[in-house]
C-alpha positions as CSV (number, residue, x, y, z in Angstrom):
1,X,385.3,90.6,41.0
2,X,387.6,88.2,39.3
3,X,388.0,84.6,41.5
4,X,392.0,85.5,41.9
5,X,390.4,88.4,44.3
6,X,388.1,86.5,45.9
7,X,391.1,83.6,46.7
8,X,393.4,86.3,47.7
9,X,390.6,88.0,50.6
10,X,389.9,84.3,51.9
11,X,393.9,84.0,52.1
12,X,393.9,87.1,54.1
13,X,391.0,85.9,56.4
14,X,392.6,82.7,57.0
15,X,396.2,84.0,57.7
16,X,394.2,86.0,60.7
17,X,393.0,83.2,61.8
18,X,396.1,81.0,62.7
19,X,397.4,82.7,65.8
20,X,393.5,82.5,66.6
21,X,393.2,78.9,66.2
22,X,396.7,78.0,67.6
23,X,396.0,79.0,70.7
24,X,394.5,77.1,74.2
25,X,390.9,77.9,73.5
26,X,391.0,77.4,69.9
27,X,393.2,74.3,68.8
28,X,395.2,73.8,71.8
29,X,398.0,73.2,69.5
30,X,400.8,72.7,71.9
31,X,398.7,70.6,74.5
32,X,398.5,68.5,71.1
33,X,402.2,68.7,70.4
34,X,402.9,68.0,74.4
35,X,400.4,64.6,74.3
36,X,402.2,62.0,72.1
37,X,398.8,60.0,71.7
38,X,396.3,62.6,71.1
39,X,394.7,63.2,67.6
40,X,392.3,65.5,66.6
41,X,388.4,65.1,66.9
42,X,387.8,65.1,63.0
43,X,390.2,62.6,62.7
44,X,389.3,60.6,65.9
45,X,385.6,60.6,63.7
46,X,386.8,59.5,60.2
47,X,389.8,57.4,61.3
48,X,387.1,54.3,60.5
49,X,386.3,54.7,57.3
50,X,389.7,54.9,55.9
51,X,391.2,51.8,58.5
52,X,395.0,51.4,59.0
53,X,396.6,53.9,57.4
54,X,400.3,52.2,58.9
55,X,402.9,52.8,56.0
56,X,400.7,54.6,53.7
57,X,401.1,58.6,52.1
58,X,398.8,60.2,52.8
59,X,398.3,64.0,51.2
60,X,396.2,65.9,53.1
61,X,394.6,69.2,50.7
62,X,393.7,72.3,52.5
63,X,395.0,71.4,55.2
64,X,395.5,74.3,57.6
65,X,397.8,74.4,60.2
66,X,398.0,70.4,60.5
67,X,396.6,69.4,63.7
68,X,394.8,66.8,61.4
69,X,397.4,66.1,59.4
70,X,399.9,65.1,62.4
71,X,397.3,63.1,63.6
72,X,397.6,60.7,60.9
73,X,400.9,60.8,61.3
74,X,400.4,59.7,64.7
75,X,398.4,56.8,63.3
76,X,401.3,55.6,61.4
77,X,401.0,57.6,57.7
78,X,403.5,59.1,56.0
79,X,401.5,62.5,55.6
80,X,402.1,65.6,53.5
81,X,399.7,68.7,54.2
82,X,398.8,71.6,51.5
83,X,397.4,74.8,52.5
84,X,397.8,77.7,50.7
85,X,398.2,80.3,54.0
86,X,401.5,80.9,54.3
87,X,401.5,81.5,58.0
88,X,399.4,78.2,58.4
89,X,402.1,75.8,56.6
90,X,404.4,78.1,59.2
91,X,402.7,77.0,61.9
92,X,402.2,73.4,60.7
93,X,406.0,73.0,60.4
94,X,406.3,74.7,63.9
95,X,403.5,71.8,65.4
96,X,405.2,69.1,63.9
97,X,408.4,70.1,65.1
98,X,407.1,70.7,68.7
99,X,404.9,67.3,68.5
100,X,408.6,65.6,67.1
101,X,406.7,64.2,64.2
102,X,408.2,64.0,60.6
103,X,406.0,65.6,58.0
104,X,406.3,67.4,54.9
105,X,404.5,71.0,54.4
106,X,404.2,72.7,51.4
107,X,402.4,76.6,50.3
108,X,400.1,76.2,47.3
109,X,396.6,77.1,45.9
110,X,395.0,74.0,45.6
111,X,395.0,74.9,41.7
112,X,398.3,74.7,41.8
113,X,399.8,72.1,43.8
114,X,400.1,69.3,40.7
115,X,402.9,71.9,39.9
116,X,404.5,72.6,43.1
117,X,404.1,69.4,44.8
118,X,405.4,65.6,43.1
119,X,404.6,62.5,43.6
120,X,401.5,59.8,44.5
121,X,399.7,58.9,47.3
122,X,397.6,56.1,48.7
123,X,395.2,58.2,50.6
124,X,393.8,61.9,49.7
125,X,392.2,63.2,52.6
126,X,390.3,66.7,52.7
127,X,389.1,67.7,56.5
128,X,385.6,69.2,57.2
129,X,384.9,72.9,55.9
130,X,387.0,73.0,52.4
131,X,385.6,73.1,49.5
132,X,383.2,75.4,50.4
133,X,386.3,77.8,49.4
134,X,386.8,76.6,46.3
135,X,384.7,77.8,43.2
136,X,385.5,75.1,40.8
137,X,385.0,71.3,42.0
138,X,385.6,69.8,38.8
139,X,389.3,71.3,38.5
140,X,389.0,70.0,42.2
141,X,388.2,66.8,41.8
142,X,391.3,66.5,38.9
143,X,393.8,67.6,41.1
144,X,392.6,64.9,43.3
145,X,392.7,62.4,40.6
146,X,396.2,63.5,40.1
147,X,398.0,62.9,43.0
148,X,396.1,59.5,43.6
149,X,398.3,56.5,43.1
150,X,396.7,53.6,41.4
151,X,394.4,51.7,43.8
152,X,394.5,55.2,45.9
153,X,391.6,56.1,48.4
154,X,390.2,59.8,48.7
155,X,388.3,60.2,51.5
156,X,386.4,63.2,52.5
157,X,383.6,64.0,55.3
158,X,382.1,67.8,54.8
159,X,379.5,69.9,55.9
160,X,375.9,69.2,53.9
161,X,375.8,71.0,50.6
162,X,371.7,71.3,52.5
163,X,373.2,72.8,55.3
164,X,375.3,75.3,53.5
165,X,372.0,76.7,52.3
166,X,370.2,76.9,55.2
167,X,368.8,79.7,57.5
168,X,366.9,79.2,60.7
169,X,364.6,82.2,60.8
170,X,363.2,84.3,63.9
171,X,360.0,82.6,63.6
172,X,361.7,79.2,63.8
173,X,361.0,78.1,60.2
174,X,364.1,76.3,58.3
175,X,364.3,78.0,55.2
176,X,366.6,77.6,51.9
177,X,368.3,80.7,51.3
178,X,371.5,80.2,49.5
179,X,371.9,78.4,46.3
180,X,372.2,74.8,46.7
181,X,374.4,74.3,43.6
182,X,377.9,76.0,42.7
183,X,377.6,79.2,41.3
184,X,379.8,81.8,39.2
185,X,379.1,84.2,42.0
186,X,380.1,83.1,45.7
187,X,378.6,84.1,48.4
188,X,379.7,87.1,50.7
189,X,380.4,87.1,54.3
190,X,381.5,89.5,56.8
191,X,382.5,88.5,60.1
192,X,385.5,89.4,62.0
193,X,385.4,86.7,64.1
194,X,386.2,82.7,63.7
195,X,384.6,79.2,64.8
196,X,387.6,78.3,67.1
197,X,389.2,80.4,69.4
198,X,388.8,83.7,71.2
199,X,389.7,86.8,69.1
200,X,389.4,88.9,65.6
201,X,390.3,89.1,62.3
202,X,391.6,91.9,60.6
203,X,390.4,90.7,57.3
204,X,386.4,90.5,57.8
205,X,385.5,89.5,53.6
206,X,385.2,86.1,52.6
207,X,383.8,84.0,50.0
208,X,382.1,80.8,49.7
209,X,380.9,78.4,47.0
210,X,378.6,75.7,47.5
211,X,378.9,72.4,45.6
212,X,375.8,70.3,45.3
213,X,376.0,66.1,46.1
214,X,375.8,65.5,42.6
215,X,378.1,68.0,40.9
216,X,381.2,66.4,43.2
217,X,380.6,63.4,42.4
218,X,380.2,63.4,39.2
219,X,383.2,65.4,39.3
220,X,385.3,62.6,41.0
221,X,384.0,60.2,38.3
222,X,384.8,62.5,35.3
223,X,388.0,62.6,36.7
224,X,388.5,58.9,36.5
225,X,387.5,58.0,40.1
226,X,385.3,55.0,41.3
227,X,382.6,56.3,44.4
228,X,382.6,53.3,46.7
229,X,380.8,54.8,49.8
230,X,378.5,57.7,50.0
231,X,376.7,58.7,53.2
232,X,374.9,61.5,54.6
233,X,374.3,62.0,58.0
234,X,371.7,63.8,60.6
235,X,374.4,64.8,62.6
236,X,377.3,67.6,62.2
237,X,380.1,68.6,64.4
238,X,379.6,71.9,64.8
239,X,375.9,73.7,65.8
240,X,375.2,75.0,61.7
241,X,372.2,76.5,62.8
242,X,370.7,78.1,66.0
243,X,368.1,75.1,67.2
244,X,370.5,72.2,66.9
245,X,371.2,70.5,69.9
246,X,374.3,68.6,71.0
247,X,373.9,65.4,72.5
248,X,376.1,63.2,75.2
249,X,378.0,62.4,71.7
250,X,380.6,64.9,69.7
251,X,377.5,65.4,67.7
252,X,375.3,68.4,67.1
253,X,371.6,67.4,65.8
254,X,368.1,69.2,64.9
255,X,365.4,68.9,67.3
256,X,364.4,65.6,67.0
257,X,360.8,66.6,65.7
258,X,362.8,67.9,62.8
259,X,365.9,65.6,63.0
260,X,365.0,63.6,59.7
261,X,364.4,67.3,57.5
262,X,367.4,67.6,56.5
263,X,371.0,66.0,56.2
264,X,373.4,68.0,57.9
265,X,376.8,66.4,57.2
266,X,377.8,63.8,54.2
267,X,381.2,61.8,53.4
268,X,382.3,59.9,50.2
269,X,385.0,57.8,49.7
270,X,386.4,56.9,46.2
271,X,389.3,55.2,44.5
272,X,391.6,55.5,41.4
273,X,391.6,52.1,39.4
274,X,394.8,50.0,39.9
């Protein structure tokens, strides 16, 4: 099955999913408009490791329907949010104009955006749970490159490329089972429903790519990045597999006679040479 197909079933699965995620038990979205300080938890989380982002662009790539993206705003950036669901950038437009906030929206493949959208920023962001969908990180990591101003900062904070593999079995033994490194072949999944928010998808196929620690960044690098910060972490915001705990924290964790097995989240921060 050529990659366009598998791009265009993950569209279709994640155009289902906005009116999912917009609503009070997925996103809240207008609680978030109505609340002129809130930001969103992912943001909340990573808001450190980028500092003040007061006066700065900020492009934010895969970005969904924006909740993240207006929450920089809120923090003083000047953002711009790609996604390339069409009913998501709808709905990003509607938050922002519910929330009052000034922000710019724009449709695209990731691919594609250095010929869609112009211009340079000082921070590329990239939320939790994105690449995953993509099947190429080096042509990735150049489109990052390419909308870094000099002395830019990318910043991003995903799910373990260890974790993506995982599987807790019935007997309570944490196995590998999918591949570690990107792949020609994704990944199939069926599911018709979504991590946020009560309800279904019509469009139950998707597709998923995992990208090992090493092939990003050397991918960032080969596109003429500097990695200043790499971490990974025992903790993850979401419970990846069934034996994780969460604690009095926003943080879900393994046991903890199994918490230092594997990592379960990473980030890695890097900058374009002035």
């Amino acid at each position: 099955m050529p990659i366009d197909e598998h791009a265009a079933a993950n569209r279709a699965n994640w155009d289902d999913r906005v009116a999912i995620h917009w609503g009070p038990d997925g996103y809240a979205a207008e609680a978030f408009a109505a609340d002129p300080e809130a930001i969103s938890d992912v943001v909340a989380l990573d808001r450190a490791a980028l500092g003040d982002v007061t006066g700065k662009r900020l492009l934010h790539l895969q970005c969904h329907f924006g909740k993240d993206t207006l929450s920089w705003a809120r923090l003083g950036a000047s953002v711009t949010g790609v996604d390339f669901s069409e009913p998501a950038i709808e709905a990003a437009r509607r938050l922002a104009g519910l929330a009052g906030i000034e922000a710019h929206f724009v449709v695209s493949d990731l691919y594609d955006a250095p010929g869609v959208l112009d211009g340079e920023f000082d921070v590329v962001y990239t939320g939790v749970g994105a690449i995953n969908w993509l099947p190429d990180v080096a042509a990735w990591a150049r489109v990052v490159a390419h909308f870094m101003a000099p002395g830019g900062v990318f910043y991003m904070r995903e799910g373990h490329p260890v974790l993506w593999s995982l599987e807790w079995r019935d007997d309570g033994m944490l196995v590998i089972r999918h591949p570690y490194f990107e792949t020609a072949e994704p990944v199939a999944w069926d599911d018709d429903t979504t991590y946020a928010g009560t309800g279904t998808v019509a469009h139950t196929r998707t597709y998923e790519w995992n990208h090992g620690i090493g092939e990003v960044f050397g991918a960032l690098t080969a596109a003429g990045l500097r990695v200043t910060d790499l971490h990974e972490h025992r903790e993850c915001e979401w419970q990846g597999v069934p034996a994780m705990e969460r604690g009095d924290d926003p943080w879900w964790r393994l046991p903890e006679d199994r918490r230092d097995l594997v990592p379960l989240m990473w980030s890695i921060r890097a900058e374009k040479p002035a």
